[in-house]
C-alpha positions as CSV (number, residue, x, y, z in Angstrom):
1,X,-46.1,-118.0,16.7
2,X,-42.3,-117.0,17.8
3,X,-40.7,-120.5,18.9
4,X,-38.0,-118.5,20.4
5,X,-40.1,-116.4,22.9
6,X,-40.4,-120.4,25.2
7,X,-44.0,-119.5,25.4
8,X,-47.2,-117.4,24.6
9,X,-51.0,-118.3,23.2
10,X,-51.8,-119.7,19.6
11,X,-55.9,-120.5,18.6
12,X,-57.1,-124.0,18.0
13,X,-60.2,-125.2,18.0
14,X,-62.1,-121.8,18.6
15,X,-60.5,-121.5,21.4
16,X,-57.0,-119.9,23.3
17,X,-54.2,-122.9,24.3
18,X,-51.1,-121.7,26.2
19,X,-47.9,-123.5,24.8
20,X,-44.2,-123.3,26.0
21,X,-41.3,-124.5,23.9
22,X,-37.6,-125.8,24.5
23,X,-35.2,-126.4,22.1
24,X,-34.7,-126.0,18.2
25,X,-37.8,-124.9,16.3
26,X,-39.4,-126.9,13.5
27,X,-37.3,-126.0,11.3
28,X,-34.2,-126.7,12.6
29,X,-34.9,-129.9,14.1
30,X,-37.6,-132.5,14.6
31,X,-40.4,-131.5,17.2
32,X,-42.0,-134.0,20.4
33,X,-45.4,-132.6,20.7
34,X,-46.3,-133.2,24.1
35,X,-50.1,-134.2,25.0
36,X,-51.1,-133.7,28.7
37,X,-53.1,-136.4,30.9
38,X,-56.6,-135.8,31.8
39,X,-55.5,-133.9,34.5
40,X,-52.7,-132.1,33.2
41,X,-51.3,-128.7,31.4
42,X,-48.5,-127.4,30.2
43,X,-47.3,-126.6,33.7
44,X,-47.4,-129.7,35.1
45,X,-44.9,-131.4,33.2
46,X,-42.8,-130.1,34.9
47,X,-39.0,-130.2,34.0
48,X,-39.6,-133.0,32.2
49,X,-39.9,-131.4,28.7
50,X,-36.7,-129.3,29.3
51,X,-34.5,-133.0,30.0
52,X,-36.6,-134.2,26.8
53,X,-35.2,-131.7,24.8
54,X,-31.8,-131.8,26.2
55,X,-31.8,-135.4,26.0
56,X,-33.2,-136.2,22.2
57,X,-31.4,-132.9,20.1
58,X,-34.9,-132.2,19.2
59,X,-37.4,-129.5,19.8
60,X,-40.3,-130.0,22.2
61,X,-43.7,-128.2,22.5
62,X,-46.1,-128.7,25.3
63,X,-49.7,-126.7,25.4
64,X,-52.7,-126.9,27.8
65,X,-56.0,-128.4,26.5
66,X,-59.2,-125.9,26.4
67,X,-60.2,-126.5,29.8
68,X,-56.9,-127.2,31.3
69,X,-53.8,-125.1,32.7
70,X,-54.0,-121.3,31.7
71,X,-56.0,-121.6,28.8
72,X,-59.9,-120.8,27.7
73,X,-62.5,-122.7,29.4
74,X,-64.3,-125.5,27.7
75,X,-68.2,-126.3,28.0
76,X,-69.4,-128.7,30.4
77,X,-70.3,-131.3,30.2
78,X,-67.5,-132.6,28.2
79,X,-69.0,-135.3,25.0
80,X,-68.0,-138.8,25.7
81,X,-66.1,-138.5,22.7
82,X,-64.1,-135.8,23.7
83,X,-60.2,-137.3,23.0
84,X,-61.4,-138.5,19.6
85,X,-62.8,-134.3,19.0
86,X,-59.4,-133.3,20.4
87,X,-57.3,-135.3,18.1
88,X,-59.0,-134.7,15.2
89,X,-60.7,-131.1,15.1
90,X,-58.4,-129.5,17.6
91,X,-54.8,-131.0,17.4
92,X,-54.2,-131.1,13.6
93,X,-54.9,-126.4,14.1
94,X,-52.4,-126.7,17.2
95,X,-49.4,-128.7,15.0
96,X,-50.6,-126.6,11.8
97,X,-50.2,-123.1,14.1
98,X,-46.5,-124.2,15.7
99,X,-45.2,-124.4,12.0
100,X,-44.8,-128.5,12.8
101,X,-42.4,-130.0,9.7
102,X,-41.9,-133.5,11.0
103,X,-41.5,-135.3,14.3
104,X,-43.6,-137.7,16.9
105,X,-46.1,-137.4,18.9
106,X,-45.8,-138.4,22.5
107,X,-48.6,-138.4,24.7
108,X,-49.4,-139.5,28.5
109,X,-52.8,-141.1,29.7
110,X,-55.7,-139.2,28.0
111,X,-52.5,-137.4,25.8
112,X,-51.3,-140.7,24.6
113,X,-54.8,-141.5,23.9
114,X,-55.2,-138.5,21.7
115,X,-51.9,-139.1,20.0
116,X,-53.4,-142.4,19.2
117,X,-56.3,-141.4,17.6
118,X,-54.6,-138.9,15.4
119,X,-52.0,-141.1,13.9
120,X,-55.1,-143.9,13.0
121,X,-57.5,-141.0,11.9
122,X,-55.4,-138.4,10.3
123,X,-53.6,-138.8,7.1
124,X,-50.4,-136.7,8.4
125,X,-47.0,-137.7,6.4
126,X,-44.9,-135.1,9.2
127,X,-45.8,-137.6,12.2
128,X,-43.3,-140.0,11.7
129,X,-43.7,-141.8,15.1
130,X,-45.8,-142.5,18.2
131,X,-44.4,-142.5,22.1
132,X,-47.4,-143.7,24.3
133,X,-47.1,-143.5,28.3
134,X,-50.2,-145.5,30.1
135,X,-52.2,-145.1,27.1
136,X,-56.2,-146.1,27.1
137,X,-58.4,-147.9,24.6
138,X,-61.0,-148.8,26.8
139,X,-62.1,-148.7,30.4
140,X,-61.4,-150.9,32.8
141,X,-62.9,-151.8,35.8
142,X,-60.1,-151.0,38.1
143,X,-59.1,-147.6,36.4
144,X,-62.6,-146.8,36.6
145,X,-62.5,-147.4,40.3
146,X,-59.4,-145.5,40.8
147,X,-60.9,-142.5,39.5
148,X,-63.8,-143.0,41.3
149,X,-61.4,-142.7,44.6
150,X,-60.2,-139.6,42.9
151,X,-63.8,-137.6,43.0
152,X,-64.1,-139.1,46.8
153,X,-60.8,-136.8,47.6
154,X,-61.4,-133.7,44.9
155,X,-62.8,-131.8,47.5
156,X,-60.1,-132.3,50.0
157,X,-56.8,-131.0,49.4
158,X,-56.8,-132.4,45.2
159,X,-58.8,-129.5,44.1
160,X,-56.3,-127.2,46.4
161,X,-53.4,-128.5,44.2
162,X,-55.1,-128.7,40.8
163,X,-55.5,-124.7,41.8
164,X,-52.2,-123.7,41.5
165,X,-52.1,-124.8,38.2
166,X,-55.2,-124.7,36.9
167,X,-57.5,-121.5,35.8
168,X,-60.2,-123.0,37.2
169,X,-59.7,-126.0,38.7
170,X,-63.2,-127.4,38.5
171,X,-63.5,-127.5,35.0
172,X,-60.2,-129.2,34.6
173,X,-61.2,-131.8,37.3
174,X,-65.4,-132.4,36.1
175,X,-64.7,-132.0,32.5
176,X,-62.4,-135.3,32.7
177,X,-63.7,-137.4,35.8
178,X,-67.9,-136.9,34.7
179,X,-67.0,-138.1,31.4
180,X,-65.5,-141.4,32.8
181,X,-67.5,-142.1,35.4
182,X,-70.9,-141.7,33.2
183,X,-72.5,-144.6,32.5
184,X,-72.5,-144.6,28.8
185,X,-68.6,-144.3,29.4
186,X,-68.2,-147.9,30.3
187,X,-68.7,-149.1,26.6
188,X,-66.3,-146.8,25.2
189,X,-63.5,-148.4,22.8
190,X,-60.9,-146.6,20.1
191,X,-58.8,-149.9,19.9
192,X,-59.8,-149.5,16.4
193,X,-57.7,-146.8,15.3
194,X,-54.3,-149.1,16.3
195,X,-55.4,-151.1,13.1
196,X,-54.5,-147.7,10.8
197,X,-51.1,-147.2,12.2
198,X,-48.5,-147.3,10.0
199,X,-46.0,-145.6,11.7
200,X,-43.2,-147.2,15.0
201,X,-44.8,-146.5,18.1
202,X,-43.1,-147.1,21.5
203,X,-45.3,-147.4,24.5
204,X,-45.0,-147.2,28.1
205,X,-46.2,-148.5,31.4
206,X,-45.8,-148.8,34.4
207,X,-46.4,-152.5,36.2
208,X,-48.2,-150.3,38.9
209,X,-50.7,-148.1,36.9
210,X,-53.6,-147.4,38.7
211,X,-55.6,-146.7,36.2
212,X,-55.0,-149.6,33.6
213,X,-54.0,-152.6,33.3
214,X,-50.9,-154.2,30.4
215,X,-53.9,-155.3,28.6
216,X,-54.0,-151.4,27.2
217,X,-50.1,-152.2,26.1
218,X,-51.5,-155.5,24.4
219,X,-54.0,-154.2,22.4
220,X,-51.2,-152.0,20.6
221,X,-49.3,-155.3,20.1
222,X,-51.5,-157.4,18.6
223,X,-53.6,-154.8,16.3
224,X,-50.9,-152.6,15.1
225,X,-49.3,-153.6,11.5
226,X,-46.4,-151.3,12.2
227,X,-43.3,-151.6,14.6
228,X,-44.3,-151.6,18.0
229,X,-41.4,-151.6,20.9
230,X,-43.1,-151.5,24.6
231,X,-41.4,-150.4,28.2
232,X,-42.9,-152.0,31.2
233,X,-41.3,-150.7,34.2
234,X,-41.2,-151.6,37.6
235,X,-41.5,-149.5,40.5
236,X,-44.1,-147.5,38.3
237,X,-47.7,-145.9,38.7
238,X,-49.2,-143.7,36.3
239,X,-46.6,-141.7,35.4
240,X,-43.7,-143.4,34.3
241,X,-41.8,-139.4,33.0
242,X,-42.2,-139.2,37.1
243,X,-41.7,-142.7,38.6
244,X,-39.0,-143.4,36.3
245,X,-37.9,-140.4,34.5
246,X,-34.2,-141.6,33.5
247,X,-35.6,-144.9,31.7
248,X,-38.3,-143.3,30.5
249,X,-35.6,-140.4,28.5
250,X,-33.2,-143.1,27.7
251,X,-36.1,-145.0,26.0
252,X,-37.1,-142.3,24.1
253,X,-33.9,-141.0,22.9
254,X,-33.2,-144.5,21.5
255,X,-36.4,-144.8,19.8
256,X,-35.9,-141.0,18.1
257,X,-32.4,-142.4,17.2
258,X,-33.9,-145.1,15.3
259,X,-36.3,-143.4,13.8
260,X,-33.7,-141.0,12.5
261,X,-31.6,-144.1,10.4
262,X,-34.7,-145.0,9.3
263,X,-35.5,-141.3,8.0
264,X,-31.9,-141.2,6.5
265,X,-32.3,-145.4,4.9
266,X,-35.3,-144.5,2.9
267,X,-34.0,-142.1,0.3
268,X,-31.1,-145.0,-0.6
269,X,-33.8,-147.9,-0.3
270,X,-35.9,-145.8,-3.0
């Protein structure tokens, strides 16, 4: 792929995934892989990967799931497993295809979820870090709620909105909201891969999530053998890169900057 063009299509998982990039490419800098929410894309990040980029030195690349944003359809319905399949058949093709040398992963909702996974599932020596925004482990009664409200008011004007950005806005929409609200969904738990982290991870919440609780912040704290430094903010919902985007980049960029003394420490400490 031509980092340099900002954006295009690369093949992962079978499938066609529109990506957009800003900043250096891999090899001139270290790369934030961006990982969408369940109801996100590349698109609907907004500006917020362009002040990333210009805020950490580093490059950034965002893509759109299979089923999500501009790129190929996925099949419906979606396995209750899907994040786990994501992160481990699908994302390590997307990081191999982008020419990814070393850098973090940092992931939003379902993103941060899928981050999660890969960093306890994967054996991948170029993620050297994890950023986490209203991660989940495992449901909770009042996030499962929320997005209960949500398929209430799909048909109303959400679906209108998910258009614009969306191929087709009804897979994007069912492929994420019948997978929670199934029945068999309510016993699903990946707090298990925190215990095979051995990298920093910095995760964030907002006090105001609707769709989870702090306990989702707390299982990172008490299962994770590596450094973990959290961000609860105030005045926050789900989406602390739009609630609180200038705490949210200042965070970051000081985690990146640690990260990068530890880089440079380890070669003297060997």
């Amino acid at each position: 792929m031509d980092w340099s063009a900002g954006q295009g299509t690369l093949r992962a998982g079978g499938k066609t995934l529109e990506w957009r990039s800003f900043g250096p490419a891999p090899d001139k800098a270290a790369t934030i892989v961006l990982l969408h929410e369940g109801l996100g894309c590349a698109a609907l990040w907004r500006d917020f990967p362009e002040a990333l980029a210009q805020a950490t030195g580093k490059g950034v690349f965002v893509y759109s799931r299979a089923g999500y944003g501009q790129s190929d359809l996925t099949d419906l319905p979606r396995p209750l497993d899907y994040m786990t399949r994501e992160a481990v058949d699908v994302l390590p093709q997307v990081l191999d295809a982008i020419g990814f040398r070393s850098g973090v992963l940092m992931g939003h909702s379902d993103g941060a979820t899928i981050a999660a996974i890969y960093a306890g599932s994967v054996e991948d020596f170029r993620v050297r870090g994890l950023i986490l925004m209203a991660p989940h482990f495992f449901t909770e009664e009042m996030g499962l709620a929320s997005i209960a409200e949500a398929k209430a008011v799909y048909e109303t004007d959400l679906k209108a909105r998910m258009a614009k950005y969306h191929r087709d806005p009804d897979t994007a929409f069912r492929g994420w909201n019948d997978a929670w609200l199934h029945p068999d969904f309510k016993a699903w738990h990946v707090g298990e891969v925190i215990d095979y982290l051995r990298i920093p991870t910095l995760a964030i919440q907002g006090r105001e999530d609707q769709y989870g609780t702090l306990a989702q912040i707390e299982e990172i704290e008490t299962r994770s053998y590596a450094p973990v430094e959290t961000l609860i903010l105030d005045d926050c919902r789900h989406a602390p890169h739009f609630d609180q985007p200038d705490a949210v980049l200042a965070a970051v960029a000081e985690f990146l900057t640690r990260l990068d003394r530890i880089e440079k420490a380890e070669p003297d400490a060997a």
